[in-house]
ZADO-389387 format. One record per residue (C-alpha): x, y, z; chain; residue number from 1. Coordinates in pm, 1 decimal. Example, Ala and Ser with C-alpha at 12.3 -4.5 7.8 and 13.67 -1.06 7.14 Angstrom:
2
<rec x="1230.0" y="-450.0" z="780.0" c="A" k="1"/>
<rec x="1367.0" y="-106.0" z="714.0" c="A" k="2"/>
This chain:
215
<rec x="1900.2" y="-270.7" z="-540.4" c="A" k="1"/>
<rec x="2101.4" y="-483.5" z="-715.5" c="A" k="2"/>
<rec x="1860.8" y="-792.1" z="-743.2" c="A" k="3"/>
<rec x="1587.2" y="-511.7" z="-843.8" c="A" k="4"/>
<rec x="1780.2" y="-384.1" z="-1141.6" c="A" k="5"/>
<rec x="1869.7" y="-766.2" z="-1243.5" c="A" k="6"/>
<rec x="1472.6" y="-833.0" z="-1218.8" c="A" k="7"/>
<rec x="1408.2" y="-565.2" z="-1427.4" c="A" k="8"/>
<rec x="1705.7" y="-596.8" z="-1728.7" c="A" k="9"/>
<rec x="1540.9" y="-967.8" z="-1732.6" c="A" k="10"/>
<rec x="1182.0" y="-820.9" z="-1786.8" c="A" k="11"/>
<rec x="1329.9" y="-614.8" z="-2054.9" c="A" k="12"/>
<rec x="1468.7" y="-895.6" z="-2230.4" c="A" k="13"/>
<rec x="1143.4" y="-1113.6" z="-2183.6" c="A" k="14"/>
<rec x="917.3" y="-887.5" z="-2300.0" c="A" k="15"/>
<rec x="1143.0" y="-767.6" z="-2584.2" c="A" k="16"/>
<rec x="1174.2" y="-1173.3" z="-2729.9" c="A" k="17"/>
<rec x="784.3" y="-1183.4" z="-2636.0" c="A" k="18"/>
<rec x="679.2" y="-905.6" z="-2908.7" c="A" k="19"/>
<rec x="980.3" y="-956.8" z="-3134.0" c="A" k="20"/>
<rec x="1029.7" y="-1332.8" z="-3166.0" c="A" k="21"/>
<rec x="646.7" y="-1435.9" z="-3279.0" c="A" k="22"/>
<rec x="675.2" y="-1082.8" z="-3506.4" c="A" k="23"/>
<rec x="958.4" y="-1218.1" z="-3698.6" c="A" k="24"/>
<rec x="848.5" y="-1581.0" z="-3681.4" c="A" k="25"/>
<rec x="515.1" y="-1519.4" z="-3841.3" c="A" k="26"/>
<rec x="710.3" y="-1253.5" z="-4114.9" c="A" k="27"/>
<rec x="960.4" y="-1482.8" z="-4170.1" c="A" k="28"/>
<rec x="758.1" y="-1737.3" z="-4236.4" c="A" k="29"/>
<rec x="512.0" y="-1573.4" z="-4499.0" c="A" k="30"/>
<rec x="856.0" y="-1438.0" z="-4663.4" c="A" k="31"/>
<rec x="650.7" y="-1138.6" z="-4802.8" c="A" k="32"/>
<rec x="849.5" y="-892.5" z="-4999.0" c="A" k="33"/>
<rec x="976.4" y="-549.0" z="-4852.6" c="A" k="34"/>
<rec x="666.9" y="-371.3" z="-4908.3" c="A" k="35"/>
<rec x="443.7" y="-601.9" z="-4741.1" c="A" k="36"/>
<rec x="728.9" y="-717.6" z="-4439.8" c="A" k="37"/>
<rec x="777.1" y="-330.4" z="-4281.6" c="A" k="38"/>
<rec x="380.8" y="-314.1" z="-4246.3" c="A" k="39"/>
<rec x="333.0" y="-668.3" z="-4094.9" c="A" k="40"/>
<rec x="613.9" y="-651.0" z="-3879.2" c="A" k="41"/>
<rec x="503.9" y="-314.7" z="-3764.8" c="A" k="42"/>
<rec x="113.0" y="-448.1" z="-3723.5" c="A" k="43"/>
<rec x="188.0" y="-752.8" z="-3573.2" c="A" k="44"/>
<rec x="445.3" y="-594.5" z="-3298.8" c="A" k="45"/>
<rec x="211.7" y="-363.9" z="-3251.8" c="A" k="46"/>
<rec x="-116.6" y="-561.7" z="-3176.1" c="A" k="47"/>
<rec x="129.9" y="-772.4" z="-2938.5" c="A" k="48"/>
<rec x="311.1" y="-485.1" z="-2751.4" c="A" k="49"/>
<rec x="-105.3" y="-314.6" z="-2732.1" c="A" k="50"/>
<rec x="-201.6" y="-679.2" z="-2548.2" c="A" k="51"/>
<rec x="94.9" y="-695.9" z="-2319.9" c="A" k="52"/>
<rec x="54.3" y="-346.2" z="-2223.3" c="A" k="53"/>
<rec x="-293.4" y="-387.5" z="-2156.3" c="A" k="54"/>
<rec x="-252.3" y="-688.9" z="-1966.6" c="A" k="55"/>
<rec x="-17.0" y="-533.9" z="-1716.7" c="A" k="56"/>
<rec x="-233.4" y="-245.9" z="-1682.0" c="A" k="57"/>
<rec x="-535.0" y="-497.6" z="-1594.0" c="A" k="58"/>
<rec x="-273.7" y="-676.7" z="-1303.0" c="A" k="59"/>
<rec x="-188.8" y="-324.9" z="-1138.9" c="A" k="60"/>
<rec x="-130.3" y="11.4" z="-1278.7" c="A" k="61"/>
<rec x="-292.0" y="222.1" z="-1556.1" c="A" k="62"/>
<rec x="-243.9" y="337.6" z="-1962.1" c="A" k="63"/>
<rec x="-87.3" y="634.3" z="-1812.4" c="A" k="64"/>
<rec x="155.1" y="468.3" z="-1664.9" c="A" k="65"/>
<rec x="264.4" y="345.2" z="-2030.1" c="A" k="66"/>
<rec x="288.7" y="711.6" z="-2140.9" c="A" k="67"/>
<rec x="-52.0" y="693.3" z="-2307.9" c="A" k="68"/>
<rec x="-118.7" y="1059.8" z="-2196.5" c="A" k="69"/>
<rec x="-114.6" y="1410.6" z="-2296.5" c="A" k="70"/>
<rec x="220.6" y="1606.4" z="-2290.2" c="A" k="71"/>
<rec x="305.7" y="1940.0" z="-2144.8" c="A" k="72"/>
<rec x="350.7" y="2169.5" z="-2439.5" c="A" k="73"/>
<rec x="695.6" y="2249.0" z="-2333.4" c="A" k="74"/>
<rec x="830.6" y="1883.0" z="-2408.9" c="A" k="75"/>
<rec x="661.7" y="1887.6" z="-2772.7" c="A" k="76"/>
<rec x="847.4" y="2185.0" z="-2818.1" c="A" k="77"/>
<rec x="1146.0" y="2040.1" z="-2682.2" c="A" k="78"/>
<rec x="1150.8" y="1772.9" z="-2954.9" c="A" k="79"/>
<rec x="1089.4" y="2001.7" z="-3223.0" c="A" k="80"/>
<rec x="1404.1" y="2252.4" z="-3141.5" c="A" k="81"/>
<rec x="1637.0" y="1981.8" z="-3029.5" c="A" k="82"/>
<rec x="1486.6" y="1699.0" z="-3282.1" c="A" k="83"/>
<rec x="1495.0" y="1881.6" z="-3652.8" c="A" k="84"/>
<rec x="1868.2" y="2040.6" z="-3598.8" c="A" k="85"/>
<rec x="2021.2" y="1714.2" z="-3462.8" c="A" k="86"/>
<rec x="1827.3" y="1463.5" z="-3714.8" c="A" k="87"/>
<rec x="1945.1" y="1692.0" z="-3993.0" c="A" k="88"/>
<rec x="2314.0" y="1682.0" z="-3865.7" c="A" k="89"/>
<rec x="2216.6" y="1299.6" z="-3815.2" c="A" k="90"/>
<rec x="2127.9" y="1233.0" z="-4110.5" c="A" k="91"/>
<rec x="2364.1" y="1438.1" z="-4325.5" c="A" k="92"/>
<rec x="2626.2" y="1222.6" z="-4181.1" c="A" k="93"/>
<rec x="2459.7" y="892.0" z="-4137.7" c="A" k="94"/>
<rec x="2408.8" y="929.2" z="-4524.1" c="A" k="95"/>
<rec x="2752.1" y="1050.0" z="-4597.9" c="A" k="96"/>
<rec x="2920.4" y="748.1" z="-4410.1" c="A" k="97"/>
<rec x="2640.7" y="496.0" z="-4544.0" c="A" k="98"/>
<rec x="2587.4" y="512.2" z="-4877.5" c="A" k="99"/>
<rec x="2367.8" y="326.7" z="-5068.0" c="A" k="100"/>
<rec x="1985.8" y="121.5" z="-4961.5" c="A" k="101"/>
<rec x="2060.2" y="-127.9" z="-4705.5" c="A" k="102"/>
<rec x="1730.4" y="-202.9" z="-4610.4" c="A" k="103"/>
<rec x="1606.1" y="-220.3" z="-5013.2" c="A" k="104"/>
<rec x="1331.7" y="41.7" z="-4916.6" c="A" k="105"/>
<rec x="1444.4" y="293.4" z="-5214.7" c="A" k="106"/>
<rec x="1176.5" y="132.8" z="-5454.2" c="A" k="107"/>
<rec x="850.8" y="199.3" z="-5219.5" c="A" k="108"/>
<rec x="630.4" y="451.0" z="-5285.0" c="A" k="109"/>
<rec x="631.4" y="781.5" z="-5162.3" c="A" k="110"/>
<rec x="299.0" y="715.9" z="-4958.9" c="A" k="111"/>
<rec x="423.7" y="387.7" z="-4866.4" c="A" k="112"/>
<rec x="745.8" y="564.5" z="-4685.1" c="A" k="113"/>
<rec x="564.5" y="785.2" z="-4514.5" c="A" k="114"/>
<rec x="263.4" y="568.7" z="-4370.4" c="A" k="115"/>
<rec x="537.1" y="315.9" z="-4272.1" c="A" k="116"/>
<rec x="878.2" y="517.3" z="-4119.6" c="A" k="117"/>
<rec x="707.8" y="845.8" z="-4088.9" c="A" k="118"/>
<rec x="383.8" y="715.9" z="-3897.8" c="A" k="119"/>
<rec x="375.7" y="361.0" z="-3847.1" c="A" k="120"/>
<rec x="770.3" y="295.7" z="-3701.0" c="A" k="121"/>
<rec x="777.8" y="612.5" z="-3502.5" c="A" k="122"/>
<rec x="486.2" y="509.6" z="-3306.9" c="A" k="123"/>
<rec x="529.0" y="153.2" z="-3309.2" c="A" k="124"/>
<rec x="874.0" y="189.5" z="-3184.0" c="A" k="125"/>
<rec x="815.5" y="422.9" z="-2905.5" c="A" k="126"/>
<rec x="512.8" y="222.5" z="-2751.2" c="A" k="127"/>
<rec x="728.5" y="-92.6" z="-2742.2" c="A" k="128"/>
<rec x="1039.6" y="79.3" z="-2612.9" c="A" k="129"/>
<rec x="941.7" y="379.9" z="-2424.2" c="A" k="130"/>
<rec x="624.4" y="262.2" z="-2349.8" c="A" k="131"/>
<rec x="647.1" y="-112.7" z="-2252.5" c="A" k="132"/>
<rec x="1053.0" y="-156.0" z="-2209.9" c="A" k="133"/>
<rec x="1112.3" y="183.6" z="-2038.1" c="A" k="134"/>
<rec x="813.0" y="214.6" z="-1779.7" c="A" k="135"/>
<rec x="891.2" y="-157.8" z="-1698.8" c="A" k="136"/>
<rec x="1286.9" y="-122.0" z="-1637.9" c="A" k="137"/>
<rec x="1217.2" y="225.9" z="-1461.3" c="A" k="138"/>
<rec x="986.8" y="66.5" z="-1214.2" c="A" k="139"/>
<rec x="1263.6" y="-137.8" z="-1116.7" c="A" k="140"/>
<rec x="1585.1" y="54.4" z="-1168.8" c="A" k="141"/>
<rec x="1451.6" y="437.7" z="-1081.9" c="A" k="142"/>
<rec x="1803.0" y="591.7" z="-1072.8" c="A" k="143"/>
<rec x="1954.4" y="944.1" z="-1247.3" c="A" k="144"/>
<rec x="2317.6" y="1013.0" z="-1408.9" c="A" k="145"/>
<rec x="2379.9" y="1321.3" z="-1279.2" c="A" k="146"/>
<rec x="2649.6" y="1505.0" z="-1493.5" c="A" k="147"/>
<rec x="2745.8" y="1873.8" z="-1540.0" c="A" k="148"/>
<rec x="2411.2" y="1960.0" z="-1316.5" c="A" k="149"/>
<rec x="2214.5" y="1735.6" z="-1543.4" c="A" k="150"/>
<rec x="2003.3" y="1450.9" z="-1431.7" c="A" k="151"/>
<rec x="1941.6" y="1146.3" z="-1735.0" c="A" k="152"/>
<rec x="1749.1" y="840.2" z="-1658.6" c="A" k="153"/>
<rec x="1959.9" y="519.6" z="-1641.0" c="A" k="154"/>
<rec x="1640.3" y="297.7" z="-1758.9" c="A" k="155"/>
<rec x="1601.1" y="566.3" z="-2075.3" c="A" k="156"/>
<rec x="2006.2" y="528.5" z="-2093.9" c="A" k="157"/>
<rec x="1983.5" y="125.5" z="-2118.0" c="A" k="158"/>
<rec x="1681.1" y="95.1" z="-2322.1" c="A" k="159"/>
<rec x="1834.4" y="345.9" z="-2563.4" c="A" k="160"/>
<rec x="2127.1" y="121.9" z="-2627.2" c="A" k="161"/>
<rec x="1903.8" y="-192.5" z="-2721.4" c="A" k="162"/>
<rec x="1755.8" y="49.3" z="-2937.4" c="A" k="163"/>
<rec x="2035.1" y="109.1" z="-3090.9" c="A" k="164"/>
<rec x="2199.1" y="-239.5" z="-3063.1" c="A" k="165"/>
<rec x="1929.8" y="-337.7" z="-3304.1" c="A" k="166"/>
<rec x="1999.0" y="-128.2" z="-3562.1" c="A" k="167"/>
<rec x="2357.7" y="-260.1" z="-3612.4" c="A" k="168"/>
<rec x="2227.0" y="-486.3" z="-3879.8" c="A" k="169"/>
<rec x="2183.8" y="-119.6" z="-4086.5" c="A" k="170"/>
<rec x="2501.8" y="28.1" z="-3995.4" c="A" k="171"/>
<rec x="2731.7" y="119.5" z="-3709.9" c="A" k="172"/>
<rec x="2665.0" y="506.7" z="-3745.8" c="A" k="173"/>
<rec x="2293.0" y="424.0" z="-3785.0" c="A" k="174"/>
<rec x="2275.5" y="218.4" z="-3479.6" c="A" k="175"/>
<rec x="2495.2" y="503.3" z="-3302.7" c="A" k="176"/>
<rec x="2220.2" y="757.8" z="-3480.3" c="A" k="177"/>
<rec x="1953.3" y="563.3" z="-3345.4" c="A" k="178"/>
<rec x="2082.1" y="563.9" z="-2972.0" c="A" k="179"/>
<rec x="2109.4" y="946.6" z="-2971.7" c="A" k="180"/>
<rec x="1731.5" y="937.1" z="-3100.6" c="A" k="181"/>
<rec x="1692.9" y="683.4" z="-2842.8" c="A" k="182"/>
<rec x="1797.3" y="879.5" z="-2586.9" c="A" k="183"/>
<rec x="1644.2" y="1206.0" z="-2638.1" c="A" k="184"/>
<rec x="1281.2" y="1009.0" z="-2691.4" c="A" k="185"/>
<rec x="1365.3" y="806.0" z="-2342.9" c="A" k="186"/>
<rec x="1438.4" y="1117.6" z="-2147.9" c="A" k="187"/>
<rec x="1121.8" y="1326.7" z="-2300.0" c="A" k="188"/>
<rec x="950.5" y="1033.0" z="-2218.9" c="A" k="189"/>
<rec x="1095.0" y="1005.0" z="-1838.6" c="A" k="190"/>
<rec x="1046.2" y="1431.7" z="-1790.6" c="A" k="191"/>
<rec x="681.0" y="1415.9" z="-1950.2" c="A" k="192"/>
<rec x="552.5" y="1118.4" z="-1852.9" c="A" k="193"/>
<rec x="371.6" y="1101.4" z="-2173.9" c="A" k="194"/>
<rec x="490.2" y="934.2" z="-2499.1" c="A" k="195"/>
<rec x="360.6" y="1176.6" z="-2732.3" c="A" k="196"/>
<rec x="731.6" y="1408.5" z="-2729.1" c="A" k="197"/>
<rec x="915.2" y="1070.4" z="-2807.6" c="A" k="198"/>
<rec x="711.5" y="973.8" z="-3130.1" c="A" k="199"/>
<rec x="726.6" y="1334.6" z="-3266.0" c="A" k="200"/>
<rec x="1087.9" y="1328.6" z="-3192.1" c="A" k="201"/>
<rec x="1112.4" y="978.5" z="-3357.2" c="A" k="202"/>
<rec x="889.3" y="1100.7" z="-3669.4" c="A" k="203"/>
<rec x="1134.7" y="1399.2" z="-3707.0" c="A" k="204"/>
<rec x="1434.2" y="1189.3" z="-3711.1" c="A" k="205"/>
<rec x="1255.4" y="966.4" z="-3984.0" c="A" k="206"/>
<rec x="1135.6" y="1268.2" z="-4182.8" c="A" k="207"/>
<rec x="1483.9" y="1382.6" z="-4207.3" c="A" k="208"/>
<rec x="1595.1" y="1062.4" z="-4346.7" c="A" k="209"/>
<rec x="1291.7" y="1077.6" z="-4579.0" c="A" k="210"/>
<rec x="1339.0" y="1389.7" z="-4716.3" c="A" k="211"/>
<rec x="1740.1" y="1322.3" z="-4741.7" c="A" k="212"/>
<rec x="1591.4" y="1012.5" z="-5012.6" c="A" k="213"/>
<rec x="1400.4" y="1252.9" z="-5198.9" c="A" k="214"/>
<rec x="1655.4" y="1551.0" z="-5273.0" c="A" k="215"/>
């Protein structure tokens, strides 16, 4: 069990470096400015996590596997009553303890914010983490916490604190914002088998922080 769950934390980390490291390599060197850098970097992770995902599926296994199905309607609405109310919260206090722009996004465009956080990030995000990371890490380490009569998945648990590791850069409370996200979007995605709950839970999350920039 033990060599299993070491197999797949090293997967994680491979595949992670595979989609991140030639994302930021090509970004980095083009040195475009912010408005051009979210989009590319989203684009180019994208196209990479889509070709990794579909080479797996060609080895063994299937696109719904990776989520890429449709959701019982009981986990959509499960990430619209426990999503808006705990973004908001979120978010009130994310932007309370973190004042100020620290990723220099406060310039773009209205449409620009929206196409990029609201859409683009929520669904880029969730295809490479719930999608790729998760189902990989789960297929090797397919254990439950059980607390207080509750079950949560330890591969949604791990890959929600690389998710939030990498948003340290942003903040401390951001990062620890972006874990809870994290791991409400990992355990709709282990419950529904479908990805579709964790990027409308993601895009609420954004849309709070969107509309907190536009009050």
């Amino acid at each position: 069990m033990k060599m299993q769950a070491l197999k797949g934390i090293l997967l994680v980390v491979g595949f992670f470096l595979l989609v991140y490291a030639p994302t930021f390599a090509i970004v980095g060197s083009i040195k475009p400015g912010i408005a051009v850098a979210i989009p590319l970097t989203i684009a180019i992770s994208f196209v990479l996590v889509i070709g990794i995902i579909a080479i797996q599926v060609r080895i063994s296994g299937s696109w719904r596997e990776y989520g890429f199905r449709l959701s019982e309607r009981r986990y959509i609405l499960a990430a619209i009553v426990v999503g808006i109310p705990l973004g908001l919260v979120l978010t009130f206090i994310d932007k309370n303890l973190s004042p100020g722009d620290p990723l220099g996004i406060g310039h773009l465009k209205l449409w620009m914010l929206i196409i990029y956080f609201l859409i683009g990030s929520s669904i880029q995000e969730e295809v490479i983490f719930r999608g790729l990371l998760q189902t990989l890490l789960a297929k090797h380490l397919d254990v439950n916490l059980a607390a207080m009569g509750r079950t949560l998945s330890i591969a949604a648990l791990l890959i929600a604190l690389l998710f939030g590791m990498i948003h340290l850069e942003v903040g401390p409370f951001t990062a620890f914002a972006a874990f809870l996200l994290a791991v409400l979007a990992g355990e709709l995605r282990h419950r529904s088998g479908s990805l579709a709950p964790a990027i409308l839970v993601h895009a609420i999350f954004n849309a709070c922080g969107l509309l907190w920039m536009l009050k």
